[in-house]
Residue frames relative to the residue before (quaternion, step in Angstrom):
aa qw qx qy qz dx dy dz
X 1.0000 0.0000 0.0000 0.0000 0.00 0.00 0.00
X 0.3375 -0.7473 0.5385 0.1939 3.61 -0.74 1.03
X 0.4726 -0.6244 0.5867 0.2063 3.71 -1.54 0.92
X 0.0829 0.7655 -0.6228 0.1390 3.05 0.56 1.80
X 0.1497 0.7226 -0.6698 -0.0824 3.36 -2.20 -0.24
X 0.3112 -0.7191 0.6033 0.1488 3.30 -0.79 1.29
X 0.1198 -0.7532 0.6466 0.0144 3.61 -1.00 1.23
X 0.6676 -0.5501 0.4929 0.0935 3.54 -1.08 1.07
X 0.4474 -0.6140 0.5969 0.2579 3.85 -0.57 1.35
X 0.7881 0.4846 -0.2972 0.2362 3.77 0.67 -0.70
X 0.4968 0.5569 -0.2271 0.6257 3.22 2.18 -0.49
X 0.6061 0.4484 -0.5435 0.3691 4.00 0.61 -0.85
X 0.7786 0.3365 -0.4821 0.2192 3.57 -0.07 0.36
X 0.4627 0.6695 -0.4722 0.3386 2.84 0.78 1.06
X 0.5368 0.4985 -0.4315 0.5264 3.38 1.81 -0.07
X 0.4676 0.6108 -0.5788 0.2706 3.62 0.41 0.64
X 0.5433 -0.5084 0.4677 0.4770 3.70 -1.10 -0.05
X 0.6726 -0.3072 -0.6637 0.1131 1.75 -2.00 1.41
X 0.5549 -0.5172 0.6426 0.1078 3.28 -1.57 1.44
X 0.2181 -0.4457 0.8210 0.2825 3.56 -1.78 0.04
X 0.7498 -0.4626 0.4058 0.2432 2.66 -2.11 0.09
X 0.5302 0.5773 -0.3623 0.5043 3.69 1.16 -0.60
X 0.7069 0.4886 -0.3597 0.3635 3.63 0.84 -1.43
X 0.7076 0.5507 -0.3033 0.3226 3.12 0.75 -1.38
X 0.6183 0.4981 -0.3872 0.4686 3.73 1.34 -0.50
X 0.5150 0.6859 -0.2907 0.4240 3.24 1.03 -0.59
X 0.7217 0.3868 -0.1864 0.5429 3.44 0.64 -1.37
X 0.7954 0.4368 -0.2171 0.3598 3.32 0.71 -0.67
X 0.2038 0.7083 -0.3024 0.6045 3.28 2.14 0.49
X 0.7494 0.6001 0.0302 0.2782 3.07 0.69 -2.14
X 0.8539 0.0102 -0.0082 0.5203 3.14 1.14 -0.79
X 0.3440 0.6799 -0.3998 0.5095 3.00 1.72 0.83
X 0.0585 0.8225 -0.4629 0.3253 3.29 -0.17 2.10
X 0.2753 -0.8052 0.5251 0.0063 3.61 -0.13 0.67
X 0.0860 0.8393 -0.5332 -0.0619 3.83 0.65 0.71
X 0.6467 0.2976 -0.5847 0.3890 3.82 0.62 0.77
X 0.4635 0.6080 -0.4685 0.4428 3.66 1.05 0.78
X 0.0800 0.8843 -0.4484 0.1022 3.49 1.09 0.16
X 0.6631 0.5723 -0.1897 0.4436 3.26 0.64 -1.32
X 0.5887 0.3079 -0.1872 0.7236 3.99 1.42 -0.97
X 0.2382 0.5957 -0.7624 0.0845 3.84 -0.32 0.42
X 0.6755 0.4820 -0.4370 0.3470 3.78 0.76 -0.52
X 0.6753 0.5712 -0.3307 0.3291 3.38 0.82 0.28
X 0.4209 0.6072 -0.2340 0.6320 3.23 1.81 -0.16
X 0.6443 -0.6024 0.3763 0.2834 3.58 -1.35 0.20
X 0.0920 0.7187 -0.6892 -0.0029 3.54 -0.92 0.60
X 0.5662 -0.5670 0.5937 -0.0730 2.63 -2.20 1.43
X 0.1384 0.8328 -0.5354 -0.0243 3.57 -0.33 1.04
X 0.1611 -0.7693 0.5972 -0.1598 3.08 -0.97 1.37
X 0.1998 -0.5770 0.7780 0.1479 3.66 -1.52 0.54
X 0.7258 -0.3623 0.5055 0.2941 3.39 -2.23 0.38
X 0.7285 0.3740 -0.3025 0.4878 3.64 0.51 -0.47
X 0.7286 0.3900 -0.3151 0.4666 3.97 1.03 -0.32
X 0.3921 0.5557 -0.4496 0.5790 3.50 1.75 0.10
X 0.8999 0.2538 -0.2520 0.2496 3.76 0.03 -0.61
X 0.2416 0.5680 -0.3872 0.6849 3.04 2.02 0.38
X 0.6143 0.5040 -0.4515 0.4059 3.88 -0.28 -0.45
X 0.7039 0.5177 -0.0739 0.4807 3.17 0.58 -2.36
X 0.7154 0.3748 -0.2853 0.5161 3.63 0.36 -0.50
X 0.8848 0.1145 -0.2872 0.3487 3.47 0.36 0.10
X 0.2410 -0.7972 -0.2916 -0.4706 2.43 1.26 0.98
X 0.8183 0.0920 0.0753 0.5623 3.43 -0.79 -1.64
X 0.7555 0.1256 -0.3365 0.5479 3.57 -1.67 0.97
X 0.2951 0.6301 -0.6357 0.3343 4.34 0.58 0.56
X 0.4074 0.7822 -0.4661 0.0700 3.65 -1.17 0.65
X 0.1920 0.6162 -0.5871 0.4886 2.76 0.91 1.65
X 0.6945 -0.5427 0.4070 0.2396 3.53 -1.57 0.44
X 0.7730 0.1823 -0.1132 0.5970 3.63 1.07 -0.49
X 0.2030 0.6393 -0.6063 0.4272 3.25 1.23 1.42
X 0.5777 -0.6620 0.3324 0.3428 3.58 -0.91 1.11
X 0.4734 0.5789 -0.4478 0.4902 3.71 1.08 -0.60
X 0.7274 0.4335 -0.2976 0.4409 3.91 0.14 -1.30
X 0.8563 0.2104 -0.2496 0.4003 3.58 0.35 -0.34
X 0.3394 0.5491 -0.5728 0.5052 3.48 1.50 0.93
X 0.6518 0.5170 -0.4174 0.3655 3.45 0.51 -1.22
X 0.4468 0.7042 -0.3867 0.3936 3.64 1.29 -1.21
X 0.8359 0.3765 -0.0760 0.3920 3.13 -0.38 -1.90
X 0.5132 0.6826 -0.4020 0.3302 3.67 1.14 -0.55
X 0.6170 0.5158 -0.2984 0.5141 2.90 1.08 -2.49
X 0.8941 0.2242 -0.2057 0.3287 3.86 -0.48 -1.08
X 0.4616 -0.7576 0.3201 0.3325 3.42 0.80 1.21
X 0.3395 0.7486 -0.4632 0.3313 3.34 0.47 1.45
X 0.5022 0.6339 -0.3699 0.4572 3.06 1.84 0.30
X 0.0681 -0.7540 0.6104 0.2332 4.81 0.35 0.86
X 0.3541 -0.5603 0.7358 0.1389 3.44 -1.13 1.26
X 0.1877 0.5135 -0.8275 -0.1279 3.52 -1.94 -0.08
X 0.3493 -0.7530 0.5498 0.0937 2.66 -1.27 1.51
X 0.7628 -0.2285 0.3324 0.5053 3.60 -1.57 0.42
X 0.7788 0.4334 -0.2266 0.3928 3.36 -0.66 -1.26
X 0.7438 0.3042 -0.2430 0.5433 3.81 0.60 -0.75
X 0.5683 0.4492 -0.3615 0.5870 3.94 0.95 0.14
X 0.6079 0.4031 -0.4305 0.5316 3.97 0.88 -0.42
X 0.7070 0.5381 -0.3172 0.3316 3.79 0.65 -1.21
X 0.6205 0.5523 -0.3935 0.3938 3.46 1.25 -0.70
X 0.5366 0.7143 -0.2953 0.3386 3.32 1.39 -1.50
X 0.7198 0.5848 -0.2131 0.3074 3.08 0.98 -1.80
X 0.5017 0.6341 -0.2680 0.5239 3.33 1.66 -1.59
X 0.9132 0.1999 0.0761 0.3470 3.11 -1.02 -1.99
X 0.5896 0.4736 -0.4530 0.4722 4.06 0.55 -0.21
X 0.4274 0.7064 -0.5562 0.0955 3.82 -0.23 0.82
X 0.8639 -0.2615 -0.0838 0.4223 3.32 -0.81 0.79
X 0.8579 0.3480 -0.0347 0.3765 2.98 0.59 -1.48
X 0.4556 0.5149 -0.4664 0.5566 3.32 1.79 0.79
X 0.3868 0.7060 -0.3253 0.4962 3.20 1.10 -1.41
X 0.8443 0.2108 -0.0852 0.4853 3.78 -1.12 -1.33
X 0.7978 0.2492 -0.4271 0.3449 3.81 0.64 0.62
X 0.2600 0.6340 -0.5329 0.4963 3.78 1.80 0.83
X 0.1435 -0.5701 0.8069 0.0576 2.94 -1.73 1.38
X 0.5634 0.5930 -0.5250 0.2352 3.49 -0.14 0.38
X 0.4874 -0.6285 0.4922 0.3537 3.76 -0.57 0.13
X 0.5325 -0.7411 0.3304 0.2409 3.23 -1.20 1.12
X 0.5595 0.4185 -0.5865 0.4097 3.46 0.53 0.42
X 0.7610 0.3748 -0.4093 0.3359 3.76 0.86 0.06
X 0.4575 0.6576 -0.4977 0.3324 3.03 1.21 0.59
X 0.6201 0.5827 -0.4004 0.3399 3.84 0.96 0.14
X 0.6144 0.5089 -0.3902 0.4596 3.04 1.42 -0.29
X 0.4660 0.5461 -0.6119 0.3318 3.79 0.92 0.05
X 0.6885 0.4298 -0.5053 0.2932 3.64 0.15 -0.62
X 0.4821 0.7396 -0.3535 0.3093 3.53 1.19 -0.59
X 0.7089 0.2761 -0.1213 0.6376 3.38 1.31 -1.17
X 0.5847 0.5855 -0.3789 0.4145 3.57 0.67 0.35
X 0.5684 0.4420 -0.1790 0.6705 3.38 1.44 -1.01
X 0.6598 0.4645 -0.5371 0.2458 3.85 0.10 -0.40
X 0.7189 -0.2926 0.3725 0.5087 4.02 -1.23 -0.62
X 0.8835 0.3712 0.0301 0.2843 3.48 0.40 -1.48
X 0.3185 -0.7872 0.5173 0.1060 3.02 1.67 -0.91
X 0.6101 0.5984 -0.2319 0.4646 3.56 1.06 0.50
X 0.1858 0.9069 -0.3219 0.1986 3.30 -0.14 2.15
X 0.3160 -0.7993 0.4334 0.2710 3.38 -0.32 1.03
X 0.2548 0.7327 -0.6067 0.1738 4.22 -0.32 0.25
X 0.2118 -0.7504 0.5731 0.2522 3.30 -1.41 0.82
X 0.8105 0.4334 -0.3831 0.0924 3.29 1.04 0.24
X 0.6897 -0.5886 0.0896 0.4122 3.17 -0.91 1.33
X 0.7148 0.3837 -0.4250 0.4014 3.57 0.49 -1.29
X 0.6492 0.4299 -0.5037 0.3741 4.09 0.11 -0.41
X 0.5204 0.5446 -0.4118 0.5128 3.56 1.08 0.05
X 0.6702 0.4933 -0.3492 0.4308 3.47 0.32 -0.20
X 0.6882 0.6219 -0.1566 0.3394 3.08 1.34 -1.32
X 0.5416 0.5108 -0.2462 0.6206 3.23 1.63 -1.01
X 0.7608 0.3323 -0.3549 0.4299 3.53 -0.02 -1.05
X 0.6549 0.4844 -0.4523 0.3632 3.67 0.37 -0.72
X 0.6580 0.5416 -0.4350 0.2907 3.73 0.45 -1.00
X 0.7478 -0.5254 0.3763 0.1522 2.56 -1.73 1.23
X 0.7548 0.4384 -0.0151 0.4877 3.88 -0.85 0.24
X 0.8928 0.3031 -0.0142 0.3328 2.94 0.36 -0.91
X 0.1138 -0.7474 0.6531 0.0436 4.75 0.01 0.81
X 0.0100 -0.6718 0.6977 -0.2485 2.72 -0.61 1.93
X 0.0445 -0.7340 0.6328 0.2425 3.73 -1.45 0.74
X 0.1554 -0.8425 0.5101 -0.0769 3.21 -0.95 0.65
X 0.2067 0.8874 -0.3937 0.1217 3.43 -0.06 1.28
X 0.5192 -0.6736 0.3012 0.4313 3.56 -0.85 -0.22
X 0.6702 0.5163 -0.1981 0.4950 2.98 1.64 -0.90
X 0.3266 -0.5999 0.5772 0.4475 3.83 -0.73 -0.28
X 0.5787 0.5410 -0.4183 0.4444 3.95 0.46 -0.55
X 0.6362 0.6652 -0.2289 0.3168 3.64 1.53 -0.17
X 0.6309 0.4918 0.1012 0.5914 2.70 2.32 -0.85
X 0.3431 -0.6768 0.6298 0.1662 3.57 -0.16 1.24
X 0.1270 0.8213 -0.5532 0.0579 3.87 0.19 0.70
X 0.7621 0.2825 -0.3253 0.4832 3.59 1.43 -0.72
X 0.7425 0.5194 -0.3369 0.2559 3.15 0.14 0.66
């Protein structure tokens, strides 16, 4: 099982400078990688993301350039294939499954976050940082499915 966590477009700015102290452990979690350990990459952090929460990242974002700006430590995790894509297709298939009516008509979240639930549904862990409240509901309420989900990282048993 990979030491995954899916982190909210609304939290990546918090890996900019100046960091709190949670972030900075966090980030440093993050890019703490051993490349002659190669063989354990699942033991090291990974970063789950979809194509739509990469460009949400990038867009907000733009002119970031500090080192533990979220762009710098996607690229990070990219190079050492620590970066879990779900792709389109496996975020439409979940929809197709588990989004039926009567989940549907009880999400308070807004519908462009409502693709990223499969994103954290489909990962290993099921572990998400997001401050906002109604996609927090969403994750925990759904059906099936033991999801943590916090605002803080100090909220989350992420290293371990």
């Amino acid at each position: 099982m990979k030491k995954d966590i899916f982190i909210d477009n609304n939290v990546a700015n918090k890996f900019a400078n100046p960091q709190d102290k949670e972030y900075k452990k966090l980030t440093k979690w993050l890019l703490n990688f051993n490349v002659d350990d190669i063989e354990n990459k699942n033991n090291y952090a990974h970063l789950v993301v979809s194509k739509k929460l990469l460009a949400e990242y990038l867009s907000s974002s733009i002119g970031a350039s500090s080192n533990t700006a979220i762009p710098m430590i996607i690229s990070t995790l990219q190079r050492q294939g620590r970066l879990v894509m779900i792709s389109n297709s496996e975020i439409k298939n979940f929809q197709h499954k588990y989004y039926k009516k009567t989940i549907v008509n009880n999400f308070r979240s807004n519908s462009e976050d409502r693709e990223h639930i499969p994103v954290v549904l489909l990962s290993d862990r099921k572990y998400a940082l997001s401050y906002d409240t109604n996609f927090i509901h969403d994750l925990e309420t759904f059906p099936g499915f033991n999801v943590i989900v916090k605002k803080r990282p100090e909220e989350i048993p992420y290293d371990k």
